[in-house]
C-alpha positions as CSV (number, residue, x, y, z in Angstrom):
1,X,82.6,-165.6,75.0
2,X,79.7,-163.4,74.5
3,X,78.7,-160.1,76.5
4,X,75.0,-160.0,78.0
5,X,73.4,-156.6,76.8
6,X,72.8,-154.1,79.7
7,X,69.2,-152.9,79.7
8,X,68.6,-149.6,78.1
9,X,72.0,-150.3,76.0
10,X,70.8,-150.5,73.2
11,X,67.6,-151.5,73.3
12,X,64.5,-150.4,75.0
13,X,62.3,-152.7,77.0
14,X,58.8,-152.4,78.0
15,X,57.9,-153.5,81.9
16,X,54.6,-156.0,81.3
17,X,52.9,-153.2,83.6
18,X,53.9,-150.4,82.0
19,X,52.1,-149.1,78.9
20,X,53.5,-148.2,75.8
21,X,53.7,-144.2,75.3
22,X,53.1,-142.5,71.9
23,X,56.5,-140.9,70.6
24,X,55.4,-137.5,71.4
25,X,55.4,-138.3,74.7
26,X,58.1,-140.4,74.6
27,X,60.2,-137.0,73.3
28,X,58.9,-135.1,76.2
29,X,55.7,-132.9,75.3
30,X,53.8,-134.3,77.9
31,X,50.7,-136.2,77.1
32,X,48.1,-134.3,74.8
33,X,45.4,-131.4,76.3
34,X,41.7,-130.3,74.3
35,X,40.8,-126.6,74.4
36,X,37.9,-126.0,74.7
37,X,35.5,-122.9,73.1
38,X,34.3,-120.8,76.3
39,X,30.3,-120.1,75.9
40,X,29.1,-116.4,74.7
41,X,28.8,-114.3,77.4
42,X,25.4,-111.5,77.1
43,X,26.7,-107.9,76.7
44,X,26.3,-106.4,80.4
45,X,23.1,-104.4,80.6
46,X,23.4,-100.8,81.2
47,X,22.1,-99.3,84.6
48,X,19.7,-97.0,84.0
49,X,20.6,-93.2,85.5
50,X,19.2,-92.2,88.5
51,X,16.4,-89.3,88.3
52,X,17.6,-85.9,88.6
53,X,15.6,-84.0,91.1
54,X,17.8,-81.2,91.2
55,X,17.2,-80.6,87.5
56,X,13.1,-81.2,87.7
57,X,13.4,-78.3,90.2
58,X,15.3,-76.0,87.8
59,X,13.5,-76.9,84.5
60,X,10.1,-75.9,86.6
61,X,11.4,-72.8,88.4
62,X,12.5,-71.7,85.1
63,X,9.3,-72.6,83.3
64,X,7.5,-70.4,85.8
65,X,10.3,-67.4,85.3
66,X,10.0,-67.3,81.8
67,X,5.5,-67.4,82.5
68,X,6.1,-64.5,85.0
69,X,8.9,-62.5,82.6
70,X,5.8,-62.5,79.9
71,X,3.3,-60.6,82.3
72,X,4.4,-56.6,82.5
73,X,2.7,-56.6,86.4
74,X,4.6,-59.3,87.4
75,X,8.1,-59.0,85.6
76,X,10.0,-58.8,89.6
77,X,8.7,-62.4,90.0
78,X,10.1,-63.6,87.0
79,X,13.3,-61.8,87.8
80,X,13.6,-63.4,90.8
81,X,12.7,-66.7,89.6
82,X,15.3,-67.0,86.4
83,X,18.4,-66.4,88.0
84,X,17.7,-69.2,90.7
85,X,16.3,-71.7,87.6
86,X,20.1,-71.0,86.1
87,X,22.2,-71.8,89.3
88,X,20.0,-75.2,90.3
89,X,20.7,-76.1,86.1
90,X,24.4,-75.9,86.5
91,X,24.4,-77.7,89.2
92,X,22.4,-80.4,87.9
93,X,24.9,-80.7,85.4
94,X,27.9,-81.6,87.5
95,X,26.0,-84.1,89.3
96,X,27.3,-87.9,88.3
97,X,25.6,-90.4,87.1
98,X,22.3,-87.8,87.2
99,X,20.0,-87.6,83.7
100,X,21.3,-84.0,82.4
101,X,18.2,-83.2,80.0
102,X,16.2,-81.5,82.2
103,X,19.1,-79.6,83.4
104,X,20.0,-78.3,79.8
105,X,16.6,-77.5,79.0
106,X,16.3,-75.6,82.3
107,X,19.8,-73.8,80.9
108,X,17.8,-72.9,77.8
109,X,14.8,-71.7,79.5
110,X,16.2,-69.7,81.5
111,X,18.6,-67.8,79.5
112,X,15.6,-66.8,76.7
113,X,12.9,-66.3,79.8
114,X,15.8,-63.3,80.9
115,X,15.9,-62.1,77.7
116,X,12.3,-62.1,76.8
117,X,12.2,-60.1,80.6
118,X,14.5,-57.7,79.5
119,X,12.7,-57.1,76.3
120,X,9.1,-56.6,78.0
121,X,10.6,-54.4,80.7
122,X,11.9,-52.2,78.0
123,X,8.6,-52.1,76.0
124,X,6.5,-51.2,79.8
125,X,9.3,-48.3,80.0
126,X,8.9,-46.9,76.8
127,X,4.9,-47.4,77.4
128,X,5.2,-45.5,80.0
129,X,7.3,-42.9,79.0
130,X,5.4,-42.0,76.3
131,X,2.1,-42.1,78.9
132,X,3.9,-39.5,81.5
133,X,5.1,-37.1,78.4
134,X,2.5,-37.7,75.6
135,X,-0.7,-35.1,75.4
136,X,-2.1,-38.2,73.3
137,X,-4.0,-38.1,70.2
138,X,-4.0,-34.7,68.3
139,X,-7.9,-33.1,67.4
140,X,-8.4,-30.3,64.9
141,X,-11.8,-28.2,65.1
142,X,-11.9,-25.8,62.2
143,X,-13.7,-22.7,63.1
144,X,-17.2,-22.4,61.7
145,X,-18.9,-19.3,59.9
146,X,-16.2,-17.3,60.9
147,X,-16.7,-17.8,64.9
148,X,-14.0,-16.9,67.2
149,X,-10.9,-19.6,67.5
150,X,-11.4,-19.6,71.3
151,X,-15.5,-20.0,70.4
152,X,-17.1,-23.0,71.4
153,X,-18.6,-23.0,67.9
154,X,-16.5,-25.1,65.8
155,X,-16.8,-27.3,63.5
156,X,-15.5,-31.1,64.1
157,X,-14.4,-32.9,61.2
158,X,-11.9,-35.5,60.7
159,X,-8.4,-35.3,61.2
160,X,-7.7,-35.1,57.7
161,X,-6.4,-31.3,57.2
162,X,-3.4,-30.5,58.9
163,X,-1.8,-33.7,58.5
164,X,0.2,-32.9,55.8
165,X,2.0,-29.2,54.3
166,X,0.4,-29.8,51.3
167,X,-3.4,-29.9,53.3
168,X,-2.5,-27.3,56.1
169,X,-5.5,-26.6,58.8
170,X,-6.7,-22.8,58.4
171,X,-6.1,-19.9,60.8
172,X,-8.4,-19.8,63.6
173,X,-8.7,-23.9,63.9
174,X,-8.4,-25.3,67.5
175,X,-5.7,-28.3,67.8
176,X,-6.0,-30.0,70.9
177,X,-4.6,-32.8,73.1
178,X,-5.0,-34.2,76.0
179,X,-2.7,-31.4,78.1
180,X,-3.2,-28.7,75.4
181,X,-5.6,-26.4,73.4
182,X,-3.3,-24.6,70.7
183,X,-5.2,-21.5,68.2
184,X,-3.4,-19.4,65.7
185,X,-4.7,-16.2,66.3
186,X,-3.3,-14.7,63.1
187,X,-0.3,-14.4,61.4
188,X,1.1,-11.1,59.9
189,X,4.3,-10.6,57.4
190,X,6.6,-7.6,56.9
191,X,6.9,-7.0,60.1
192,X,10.6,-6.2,60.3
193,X,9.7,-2.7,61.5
194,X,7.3,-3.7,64.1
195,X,9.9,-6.0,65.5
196,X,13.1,-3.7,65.6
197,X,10.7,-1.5,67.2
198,X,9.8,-3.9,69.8
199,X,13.6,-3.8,71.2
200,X,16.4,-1.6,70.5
201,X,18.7,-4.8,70.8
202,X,16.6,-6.6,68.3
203,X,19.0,-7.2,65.1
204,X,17.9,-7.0,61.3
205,X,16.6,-10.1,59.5
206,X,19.3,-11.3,56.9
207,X,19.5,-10.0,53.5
208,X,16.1,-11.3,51.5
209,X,14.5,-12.2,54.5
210,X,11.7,-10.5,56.5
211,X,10.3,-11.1,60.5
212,X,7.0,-12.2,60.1
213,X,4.5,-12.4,63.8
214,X,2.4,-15.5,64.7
215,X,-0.3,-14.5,67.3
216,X,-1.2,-17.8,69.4
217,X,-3.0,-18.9,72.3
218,X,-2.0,-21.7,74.4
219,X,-4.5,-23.6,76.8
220,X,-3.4,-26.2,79.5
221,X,-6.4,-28.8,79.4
222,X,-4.5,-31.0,81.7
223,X,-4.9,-32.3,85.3
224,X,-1.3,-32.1,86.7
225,X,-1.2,-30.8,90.0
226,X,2.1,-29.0,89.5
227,X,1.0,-27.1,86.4
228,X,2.8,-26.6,83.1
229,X,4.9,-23.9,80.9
230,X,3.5,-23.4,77.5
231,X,7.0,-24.2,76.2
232,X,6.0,-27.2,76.1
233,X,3.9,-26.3,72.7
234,X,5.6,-25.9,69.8
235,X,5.5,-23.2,66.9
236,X,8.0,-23.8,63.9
237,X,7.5,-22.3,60.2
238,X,8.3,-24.6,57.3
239,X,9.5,-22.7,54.7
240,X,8.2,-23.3,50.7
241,X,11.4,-25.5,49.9
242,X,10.9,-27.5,52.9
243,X,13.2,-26.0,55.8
244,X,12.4,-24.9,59.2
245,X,12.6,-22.1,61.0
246,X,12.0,-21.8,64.6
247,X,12.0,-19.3,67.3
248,X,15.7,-20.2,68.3
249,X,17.1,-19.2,65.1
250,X,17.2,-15.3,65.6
251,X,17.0,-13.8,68.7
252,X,14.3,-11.1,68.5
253,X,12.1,-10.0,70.8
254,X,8.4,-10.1,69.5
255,X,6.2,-7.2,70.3
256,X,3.7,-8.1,73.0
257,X,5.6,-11.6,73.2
258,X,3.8,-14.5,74.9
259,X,5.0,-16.0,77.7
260,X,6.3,-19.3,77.6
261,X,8.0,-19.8,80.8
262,X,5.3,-19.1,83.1
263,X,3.1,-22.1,84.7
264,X,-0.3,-22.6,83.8
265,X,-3.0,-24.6,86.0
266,X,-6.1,-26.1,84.2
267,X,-7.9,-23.7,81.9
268,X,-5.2,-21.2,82.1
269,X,-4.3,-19.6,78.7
270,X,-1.3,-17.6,77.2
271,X,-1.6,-15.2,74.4
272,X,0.7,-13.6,72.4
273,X,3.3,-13.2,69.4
274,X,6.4,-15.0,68.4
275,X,8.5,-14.0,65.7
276,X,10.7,-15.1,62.6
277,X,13.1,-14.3,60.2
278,X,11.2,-16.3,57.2
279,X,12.9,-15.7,53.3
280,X,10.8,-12.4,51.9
281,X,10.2,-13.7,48.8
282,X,8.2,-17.2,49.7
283,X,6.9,-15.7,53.0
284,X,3.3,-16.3,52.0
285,X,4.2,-19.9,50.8
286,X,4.9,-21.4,54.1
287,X,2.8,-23.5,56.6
288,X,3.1,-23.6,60.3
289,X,3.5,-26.2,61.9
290,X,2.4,-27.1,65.2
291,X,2.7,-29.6,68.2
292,X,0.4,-29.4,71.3
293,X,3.1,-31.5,73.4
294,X,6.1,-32.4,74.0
295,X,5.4,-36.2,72.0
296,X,1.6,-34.8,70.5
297,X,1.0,-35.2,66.5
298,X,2.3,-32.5,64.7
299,X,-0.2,-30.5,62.9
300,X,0.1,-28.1,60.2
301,X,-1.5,-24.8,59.6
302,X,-1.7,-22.1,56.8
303,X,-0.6,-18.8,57.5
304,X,-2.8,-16.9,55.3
C-alpha cells in the first residue's frame, strides 16, 4: 500500500496562477531595487553684502579730517572731525553682514589724518614761537670813513663779515634786528685796575688772566607796547682757543656799567661797559660775539 505525498513534503508545486520566483527571492531578499544617480545640483550663489552706510559716512568724515588737519587755520576742524570718523569706523566693523572696506579704510585715515594734525600743530607752535621771540634776520652796517657807530653814515654791505670768528665785523659796526640796534663802542684790555677800582667788593681776575671793558650801546627798534630790557642782547667773548666767557662767569662790577635791567620803549638806548676776566696772554686774540635777540643770528666782532 502506497502513501500519497503531502504537498510541500517533499516537493514544491507551482499554483497555474502563481508565477515562478527567482531564487533570490525565493531565499527571502525581496525582489530586486535600481539606484539611481541624483542629478548635479549648481553651487548656491552667494548673496551679495548689503552697503555699508555707516562706513561711507566715516571713510568721508575722515577724508575731510585728514583735508582740514593739513590747513594750519583750520587744524580745530580737523580735530573735531577725526575722532568722530574713528568711532563711526568701529562701528561699521561690528555691523553683520555689512561690506567692512570702507570702514577699515576710514580706520586708516583717520589714525594718519591725527597724526599728520598733531605734526602740523607742532610745526604752527614752533612757527610761532620763534615769530613772538625772534628779532628776525641779523644786518651788519660797517661804519664808513671813520663816522660815528650811532652815525647814520654807514656803509651797507653784505652779511658776509661777522659771520664767522675767523671774519669778525670791526669795532664801530651797527648789528641790527628787527627789536634791536647793537654797536661796540670800544673795547679796552688791562683793565684789572679800573675794575677793582670800580667796587671795593670786586675780586681779582685769576692767575694769567686780566678784566678787559666792552663799551656798547643797545637800541630797542621794536614796536611792543610793554617795552623791553636790554638783557635780552647778548655780549660773550670767545677766547683764541675757542672758549667763551661771558658776563656770568665773574662777578665784577664794571665801571660806569650799563644797564640791563631797565625797560626800553622804541628808540630808547643803553650805553655802557661790561666786563671780563679774559686769559692775559691771548687777550688781543679774541672776537666778540654778539646776538641782538633772544633767537637773532649771532654775529661776531673784533675787539681791536
Amino acid at each position: 500500500m502506497t502513501t500519497p505525498e503531502l504537498p510541500g513534503a517533499g516537493s514544491q508545486q507551482t499554483s497555474p496562477h502563481q508565477s515562478e520566483q527567482s531564487p533570490i527571492a525565493q531565499q527571502g531578499l525581496g525582489s530586486p531595487t535600481q539606484t539611481l544617480t541624483p542629478p548635479p545640483t549648481a553651487p548656491p550663489i552667494r548673496a551679495k553684502k548689503p552697503f555699508n552706510i555707516l562706513g561711507l559716512i566715516a571713510l568721508i568724515t575722515a577724508v575731510l579730517g585728514f583735508i582740514f588737519a593739513c590747513i594750519p587755520g583750520a587744524l580745530i576742524v580737523g580735530w573735531i572731525l577725526l575722532p568722530i570718523a574713528f568711532v563711526l569706523a568701529l562701528v561699521s566693523l561690528f555691523l553683520k553682514d555689512k561690506a567692512k572696506w570702507m570702514g577699515i579704510t576710514a580706520l586708516i585715515a583717520s589714525i594718519i589724518g591725527t597724526i599728520v594734525g598733531v605734526s602740523v600743530f607742532f610745526a604752527v607752535v614752533a612757527t610761532s614761537f620763534d615769530n613772538a621771540f625772534s628779532s628776525g634776520d641779523t644786518t651788519v652796517a660797517e661804519p664808513s670813513n671813520g663816522a660815528a657807530a650811532n652815525d647814520a653814515a654807514v656803509e651797507k654791505k653784505p652779511d658776509v663779515n661777522g659771520r664767522t670768528r675767523e671774519n669778525p665785523s670791526p669795532i664801530g659796526s651797527v648789528i641790527e634786528s628787527d627789536d634791536w640796534r647793537v654797536v661796540i663802542n670800544s673795547v679796552t684790555f688791562a683793565a684789572t685796575d679800573a675794575v677793582l677800582g670800580a667796587n671795593e667788593f670786586n675780586d681779582p681776575p685769576a692767575e694769567g688772566s686780566e678784566y678787559i671793558l666792552v663799551d656798547y650801546s643797545a637800541t630797542y627798534l621794536g614796536d611792543d607796547a610793554e617795552g623791553q630790557m636790554p638783557a635780552f642782547v647778548s655780549i660773550e667773548y670767545v677766547t683764541a682757543s675757542g672758549t667763551t666767557v661771558n658776563g656770568f662767569d665773574n662777578i665784577a662790577t664794571a665801571p660806569n656799567p650799563i644797564d640791563t635791567t631797565s625797560t626800553l620803549y622804541k628808540d630808547g638806548t643803553a650805553t655802557g661797559n661790561t666786563v671780563f676776566a679774559v686769559p692775559t696772554s691771548t687777550a688781543g686774540q679774541g672776537v666778540l660775539a654778539v646776538r641782538p635777540g633772544m633767537l637773532a643770528d649771532k654775529v661776531f666782532v673784533a675787539v681791536k
